[in-house]
Steps between C-alpha positions, in 0.01 A plus 500: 500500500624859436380883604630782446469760848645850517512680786499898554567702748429893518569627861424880533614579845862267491676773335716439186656159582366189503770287479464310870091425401603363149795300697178373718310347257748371300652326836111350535478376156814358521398322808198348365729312250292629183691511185451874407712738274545924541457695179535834420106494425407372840 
């Protein structure tokens, strides 16, 4: 089976960097042993 899941995130009131929320997720995905690939696109 295969989907296809993109995730977004728009905080308004983080200021301009995101960086340790992105790290976040990724460190959950990774830890749900999903195969999953980041493009520029999403």
């Amino acid at each position: 089976m295969s989907f296809l899941v993109e995730f977004s995130m728009f905080p308004t009131d983080k200021g301009e960097s995101v960086s340790p929320y992105v790290s976040r997720i990724i460190k959950m995905i990774d830890e749900s042993r999903i195969p999953y690939r980041l493009t520029p696109m999403g």
